[in-house]
C-alpha positions as CSV (number, residue, x, y, z in Angstrom):
1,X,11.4,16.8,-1.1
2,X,10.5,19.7,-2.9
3,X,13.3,20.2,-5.8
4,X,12.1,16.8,-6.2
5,X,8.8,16.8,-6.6
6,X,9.0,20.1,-8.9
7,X,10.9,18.1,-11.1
8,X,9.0,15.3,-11.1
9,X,6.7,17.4,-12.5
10,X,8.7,19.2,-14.8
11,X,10.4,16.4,-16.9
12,X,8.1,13.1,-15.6
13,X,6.0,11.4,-17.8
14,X,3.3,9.2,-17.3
15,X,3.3,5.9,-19.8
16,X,0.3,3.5,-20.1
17,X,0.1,0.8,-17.3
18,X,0.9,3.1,-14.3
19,X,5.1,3.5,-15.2
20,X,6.9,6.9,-14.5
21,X,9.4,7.8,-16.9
22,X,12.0,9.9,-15.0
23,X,15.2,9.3,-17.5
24,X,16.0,12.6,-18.4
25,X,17.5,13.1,-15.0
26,X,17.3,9.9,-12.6
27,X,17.1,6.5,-15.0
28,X,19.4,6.9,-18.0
29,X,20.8,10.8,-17.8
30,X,22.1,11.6,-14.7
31,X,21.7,15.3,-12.9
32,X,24.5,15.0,-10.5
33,X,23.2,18.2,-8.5
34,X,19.9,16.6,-8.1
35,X,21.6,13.1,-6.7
36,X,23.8,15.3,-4.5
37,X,20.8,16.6,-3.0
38,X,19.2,13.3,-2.7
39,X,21.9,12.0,-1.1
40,X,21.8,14.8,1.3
41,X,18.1,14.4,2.1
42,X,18.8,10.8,3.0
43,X,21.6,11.1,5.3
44,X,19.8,13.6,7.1
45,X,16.8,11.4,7.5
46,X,19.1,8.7,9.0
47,X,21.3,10.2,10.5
48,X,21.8,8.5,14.3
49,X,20.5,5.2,12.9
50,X,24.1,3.8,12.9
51,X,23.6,2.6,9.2
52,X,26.5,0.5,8.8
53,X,26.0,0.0,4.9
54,X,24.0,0.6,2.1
55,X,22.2,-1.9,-0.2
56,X,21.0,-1.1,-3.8
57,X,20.3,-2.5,-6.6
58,X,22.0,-2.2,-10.2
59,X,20.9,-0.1,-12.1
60,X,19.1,2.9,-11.5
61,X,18.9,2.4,-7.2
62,X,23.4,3.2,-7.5
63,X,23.6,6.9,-8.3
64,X,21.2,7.6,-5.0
65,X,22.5,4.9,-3.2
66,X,26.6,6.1,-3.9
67,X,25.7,9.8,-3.2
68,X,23.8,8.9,0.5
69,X,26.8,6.8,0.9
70,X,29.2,9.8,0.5
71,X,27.0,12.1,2.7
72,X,27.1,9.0,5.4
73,X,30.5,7.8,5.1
74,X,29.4,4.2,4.7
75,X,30.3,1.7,2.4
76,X,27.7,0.8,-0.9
77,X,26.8,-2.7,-2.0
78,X,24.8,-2.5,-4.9
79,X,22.7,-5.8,-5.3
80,X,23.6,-7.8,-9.2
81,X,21.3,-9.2,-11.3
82,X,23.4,-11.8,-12.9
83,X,26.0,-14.2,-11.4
84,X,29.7,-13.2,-12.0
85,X,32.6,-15.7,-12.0
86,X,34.5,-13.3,-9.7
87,X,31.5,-14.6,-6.9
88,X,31.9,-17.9,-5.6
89,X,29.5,-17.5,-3.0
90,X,26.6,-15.5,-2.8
91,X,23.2,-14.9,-1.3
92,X,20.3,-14.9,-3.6
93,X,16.6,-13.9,-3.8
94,X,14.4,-14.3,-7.0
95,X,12.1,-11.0,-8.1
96,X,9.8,-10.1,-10.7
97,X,10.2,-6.7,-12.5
98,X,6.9,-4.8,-13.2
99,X,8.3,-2.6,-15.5
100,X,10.7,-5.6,-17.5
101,X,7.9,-7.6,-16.9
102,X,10.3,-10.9,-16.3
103,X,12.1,-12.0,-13.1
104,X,15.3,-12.2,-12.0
105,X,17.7,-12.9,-9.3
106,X,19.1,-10.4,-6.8
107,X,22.5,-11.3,-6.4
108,X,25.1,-9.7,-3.1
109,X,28.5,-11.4,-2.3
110,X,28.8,-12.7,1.1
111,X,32.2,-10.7,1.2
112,X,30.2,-7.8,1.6
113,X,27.3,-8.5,3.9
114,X,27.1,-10.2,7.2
115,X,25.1,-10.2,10.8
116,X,27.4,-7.2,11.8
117,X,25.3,-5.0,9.5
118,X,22.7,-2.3,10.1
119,X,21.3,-2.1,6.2
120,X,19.8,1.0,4.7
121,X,18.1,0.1,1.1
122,X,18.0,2.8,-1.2
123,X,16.1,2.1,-4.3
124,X,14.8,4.8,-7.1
125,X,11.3,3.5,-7.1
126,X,8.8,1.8,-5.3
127,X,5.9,0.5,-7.0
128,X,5.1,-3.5,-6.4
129,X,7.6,-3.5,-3.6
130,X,9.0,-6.7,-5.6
131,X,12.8,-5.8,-5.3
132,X,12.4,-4.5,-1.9
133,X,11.0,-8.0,-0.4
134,X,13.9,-9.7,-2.2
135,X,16.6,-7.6,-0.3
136,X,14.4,-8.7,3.1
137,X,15.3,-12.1,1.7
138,X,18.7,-11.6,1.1
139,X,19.2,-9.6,4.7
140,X,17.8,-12.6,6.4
141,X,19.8,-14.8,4.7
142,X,22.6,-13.0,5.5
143,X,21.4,-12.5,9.4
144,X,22.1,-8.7,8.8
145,X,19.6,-5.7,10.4
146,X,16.9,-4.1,7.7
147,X,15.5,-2.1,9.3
148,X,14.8,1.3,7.4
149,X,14.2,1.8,3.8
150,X,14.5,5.0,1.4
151,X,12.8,5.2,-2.3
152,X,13.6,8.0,-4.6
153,X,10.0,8.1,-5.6
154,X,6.7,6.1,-4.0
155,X,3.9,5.6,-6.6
156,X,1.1,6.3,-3.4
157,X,-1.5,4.2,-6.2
158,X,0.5,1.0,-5.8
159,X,0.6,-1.6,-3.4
160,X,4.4,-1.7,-2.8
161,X,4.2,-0.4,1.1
162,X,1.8,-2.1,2.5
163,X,3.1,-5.5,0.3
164,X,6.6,-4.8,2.2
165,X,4.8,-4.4,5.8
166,X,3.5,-7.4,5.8
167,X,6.5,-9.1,4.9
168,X,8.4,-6.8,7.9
169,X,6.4,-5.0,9.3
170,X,8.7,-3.0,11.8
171,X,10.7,-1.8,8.7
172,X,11.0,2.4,8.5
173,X,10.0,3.3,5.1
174,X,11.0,7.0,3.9
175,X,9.8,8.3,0.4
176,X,11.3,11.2,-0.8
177,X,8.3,11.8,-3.6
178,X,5.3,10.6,-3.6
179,X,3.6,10.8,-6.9
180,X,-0.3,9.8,-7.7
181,X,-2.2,8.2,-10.8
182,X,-2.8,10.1,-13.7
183,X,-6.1,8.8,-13.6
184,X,-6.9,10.8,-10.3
185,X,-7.9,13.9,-10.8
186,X,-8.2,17.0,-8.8
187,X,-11.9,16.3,-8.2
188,X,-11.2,13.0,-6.5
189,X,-8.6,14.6,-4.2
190,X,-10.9,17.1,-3.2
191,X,-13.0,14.3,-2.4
192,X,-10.9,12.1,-0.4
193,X,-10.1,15.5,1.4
194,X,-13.8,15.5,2.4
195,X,-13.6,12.0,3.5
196,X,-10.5,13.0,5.8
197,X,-11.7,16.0,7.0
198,X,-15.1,13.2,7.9
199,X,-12.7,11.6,10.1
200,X,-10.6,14.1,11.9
201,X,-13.7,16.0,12.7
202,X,-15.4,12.6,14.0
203,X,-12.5,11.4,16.7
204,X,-13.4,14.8,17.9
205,X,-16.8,14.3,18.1
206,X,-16.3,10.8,20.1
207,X,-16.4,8.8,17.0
208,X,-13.6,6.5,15.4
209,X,-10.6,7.7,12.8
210,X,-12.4,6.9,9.7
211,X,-15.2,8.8,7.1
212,X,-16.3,7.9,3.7
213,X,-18.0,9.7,0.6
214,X,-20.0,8.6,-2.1
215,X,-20.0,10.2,-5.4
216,X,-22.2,10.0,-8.2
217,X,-21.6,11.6,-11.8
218,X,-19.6,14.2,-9.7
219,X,-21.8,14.8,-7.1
220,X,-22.3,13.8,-3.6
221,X,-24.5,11.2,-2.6
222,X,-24.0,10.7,0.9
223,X,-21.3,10.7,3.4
224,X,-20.7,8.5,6.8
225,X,-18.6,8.0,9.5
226,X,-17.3,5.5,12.2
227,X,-20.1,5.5,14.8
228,X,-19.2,1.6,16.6
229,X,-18.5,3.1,19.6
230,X,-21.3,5.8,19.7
231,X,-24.2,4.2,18.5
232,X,-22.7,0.7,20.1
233,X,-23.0,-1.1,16.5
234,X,-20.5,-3.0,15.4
235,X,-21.0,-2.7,11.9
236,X,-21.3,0.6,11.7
237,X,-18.1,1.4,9.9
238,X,-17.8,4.7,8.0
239,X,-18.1,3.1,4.4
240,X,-20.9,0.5,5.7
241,X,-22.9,3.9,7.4
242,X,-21.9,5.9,4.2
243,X,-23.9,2.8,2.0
244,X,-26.7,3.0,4.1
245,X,-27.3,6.7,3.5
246,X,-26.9,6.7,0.0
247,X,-29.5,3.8,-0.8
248,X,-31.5,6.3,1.6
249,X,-31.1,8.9,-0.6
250,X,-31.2,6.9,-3.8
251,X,-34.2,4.7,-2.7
252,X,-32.4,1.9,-3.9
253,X,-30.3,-1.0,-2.6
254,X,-27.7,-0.9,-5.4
255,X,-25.4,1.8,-6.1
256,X,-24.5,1.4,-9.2
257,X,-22.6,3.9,-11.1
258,X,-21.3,5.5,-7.4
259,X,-17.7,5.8,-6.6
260,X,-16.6,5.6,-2.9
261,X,-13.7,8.0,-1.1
262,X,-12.7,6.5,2.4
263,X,-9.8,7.5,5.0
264,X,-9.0,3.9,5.1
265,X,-8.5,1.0,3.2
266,X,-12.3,-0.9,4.0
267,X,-12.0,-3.5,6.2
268,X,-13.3,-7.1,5.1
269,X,-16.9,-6.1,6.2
270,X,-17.0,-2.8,4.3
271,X,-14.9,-4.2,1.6
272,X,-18.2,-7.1,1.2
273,X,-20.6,-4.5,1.7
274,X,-19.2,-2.3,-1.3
275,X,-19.0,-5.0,-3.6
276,X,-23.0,-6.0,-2.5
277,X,-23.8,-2.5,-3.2
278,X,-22.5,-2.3,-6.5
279,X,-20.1,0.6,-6.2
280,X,-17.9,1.1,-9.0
281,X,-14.4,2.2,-7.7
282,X,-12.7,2.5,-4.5
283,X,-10.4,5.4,-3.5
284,X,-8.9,5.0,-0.4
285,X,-6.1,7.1,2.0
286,X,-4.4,5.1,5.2
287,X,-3.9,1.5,4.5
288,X,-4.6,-1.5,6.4
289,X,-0.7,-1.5,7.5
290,X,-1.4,2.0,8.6
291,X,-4.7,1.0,10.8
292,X,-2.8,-1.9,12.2
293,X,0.0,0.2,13.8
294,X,-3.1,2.1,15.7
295,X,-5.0,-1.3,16.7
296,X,-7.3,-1.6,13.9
297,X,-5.9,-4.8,12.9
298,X,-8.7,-6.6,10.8
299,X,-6.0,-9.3,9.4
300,X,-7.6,-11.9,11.5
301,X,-10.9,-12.1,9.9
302,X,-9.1,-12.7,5.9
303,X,-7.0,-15.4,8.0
304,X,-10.8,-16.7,9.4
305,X,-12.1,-16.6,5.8
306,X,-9.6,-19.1,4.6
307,X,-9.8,-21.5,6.9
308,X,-12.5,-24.7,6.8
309,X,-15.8,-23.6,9.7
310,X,-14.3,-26.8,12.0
311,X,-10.7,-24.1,12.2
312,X,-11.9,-20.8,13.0
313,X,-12.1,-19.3,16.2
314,X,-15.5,-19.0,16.4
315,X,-17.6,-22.5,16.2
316,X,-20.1,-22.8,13.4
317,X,-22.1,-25.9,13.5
318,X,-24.6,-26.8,10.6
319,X,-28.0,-27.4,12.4
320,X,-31.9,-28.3,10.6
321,X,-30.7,-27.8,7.3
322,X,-33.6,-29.5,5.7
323,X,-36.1,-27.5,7.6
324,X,-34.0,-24.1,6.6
325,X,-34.3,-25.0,2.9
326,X,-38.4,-23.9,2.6
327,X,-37.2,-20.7,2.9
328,X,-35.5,-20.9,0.0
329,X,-38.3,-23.0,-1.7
330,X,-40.8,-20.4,-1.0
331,X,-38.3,-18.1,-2.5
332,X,-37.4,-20.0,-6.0
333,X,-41.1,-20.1,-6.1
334,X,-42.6,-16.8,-5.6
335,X,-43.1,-15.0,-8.8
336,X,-42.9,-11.5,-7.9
337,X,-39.8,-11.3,-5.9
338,X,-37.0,-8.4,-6.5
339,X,-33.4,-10.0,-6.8
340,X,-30.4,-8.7,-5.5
């Protein structure tokens, strides 16, 4: 939403510990024409979804939520935060505020939501996604359809979407802003361009969705791309091939100091390999959610990880152990060896 983002922009600003303040127009002082428009925006996003009724929550998620209601003709139930005596029965769903920095429970009437509802959320911000999975919780409680979500503003650097996916992940989330870090700066877009443009380019080429770059004081050290299929390696993963080149063209094994720009959140083997390399921040475009809903699900191998050797799927028997520990006498022992 342009108007949006424009004012966003114009009257946003940034405080430390990642908060937008917007109250000049959305939070504390209202601008009616811009919440018109909001609401607008959202009804027109929705429209045939047969949105019975919208759920917010007080305070700041009402003014959007009242003005998509008006555009939709459906009834709004803004969420409380504290138990009135005028609500003898309720359903309920414990959060924690980022910004308050203290929980608090979500609070809705059972007057006013049942199994017979469709639910749109509307909510001015997401961030942690906190509020959000509490209104999944009071939905199922209630037995009513969530099934599509609208935020005011997204902050892209926070984990609020993909934290919601996982808790439902056929929910349809629209943003109508999407605002980034202060810390990033036009430099690293331009780089995370370069690692899309790596990736696009490569599916044409015969190669999988994914590319990666790696920076140094500004510079580019190397770049790489999914080649699994191509080269018939598994583990050759944009990030993990985009490591390789760069200790190629460092003539080292750590990269310390190197910052890398992928397409995709790394999966647990790139994410290992980074950390063994030594790179110093991760940028990343799609998310993990995002691979998933194209079958590249890696969730499987964090669930392996946690579980004892005897539980995963794949067997893995200790065998000679005593015999496999002169390796590692020889290599406590040898006085010239180069640690990693």
């Amino acid at each position: 939403m342009d108007i949006l983002q424009k004012r966003i922009a114009a009257d946003g600003k940034f405080l430390p510990g990642g908060v937008l303040k917007v109250d000049g127009f959305m939070n504390h002082q209202l601008d009616p024409k811009l919440m018109e428009q909001i609401g607008d925006e959202i009804a027109r996003l929705f429209a045939g979804k047969g949105i019975t009724k919208i759920l917010t929550i007080e305070a700041s998620g009402i003014a959007p939520a009242v003005m998509a209601g008006l555009k939709m003709g459906v009834p709004v139930v803004f969420a409380k935060k504290r138990l009135p005596r005028t609500i003898t029965e309720a359903y309920t769903s414990c959060v924690s505020s980022f910004t308050k920095g203290k929980e608090y429970q979500l609070i809705v009437s059972r007057e006013f939501l049942s199994k017979d509802d469709n639910v749109l959320f509307v909510d001015d911000f997401l961030a942690y996604g906190n509020a959000a999975i509490g209104i999944i919780d009071v939905c199922k409680q209630a037995g009513a359809r969530l099934e599509n979500m609208v935020f005011v503003i997204e902050k892209e650097f926070q984990d609020g979407r993909v934290r919601i996916l996982e808790k439902a992940p056929t929910v349809h989330i629209e943003s109508l802003a999407m605002v980034q870090s202060r810390e990033i700066t036009q430099r690293d877009c331009e780089f995370m361009q370069m690692a899309i443009d790596l990736s696009v380019e490569n599916v044409k080429n015969g190669g999988g969705p994914f590319g990666a770059v790696i920076v140094r004081d500004d510079k580019i050290v190397a770049t790489g791309v999914n080649r699994v299929t191509a080269n018939h390696d598994p583990t050759a993963h944009a990030e993990v091939s985009a490591i390789r080149n760069a200790c190629q063209a460092l003539g080292d094994f750590k990269l310390d100091g190197c910052v890398i720009y992928t397409s995709c959140e790394p999966c647990p083997m790139c994410l290992s390999a980074i950390y063994w390399a030594g790179i110093s921040k991760i940028y990343y475009g799609n998310t993990k959610q995002d691979a998933k809903m194209i079958d590249f699900d890696d969730s499987f191998i964090y669930d392996e990880i946690e579980k004892t050797t005897d539980h995963r799927s794949i067997p893995a028997i200790a065998l000679m152990r005593k015999a496999a520990q002169k390796a590692f006498t020889d290599w406590m022992e040898k006085a010239d060896k180069i640690e990693y």
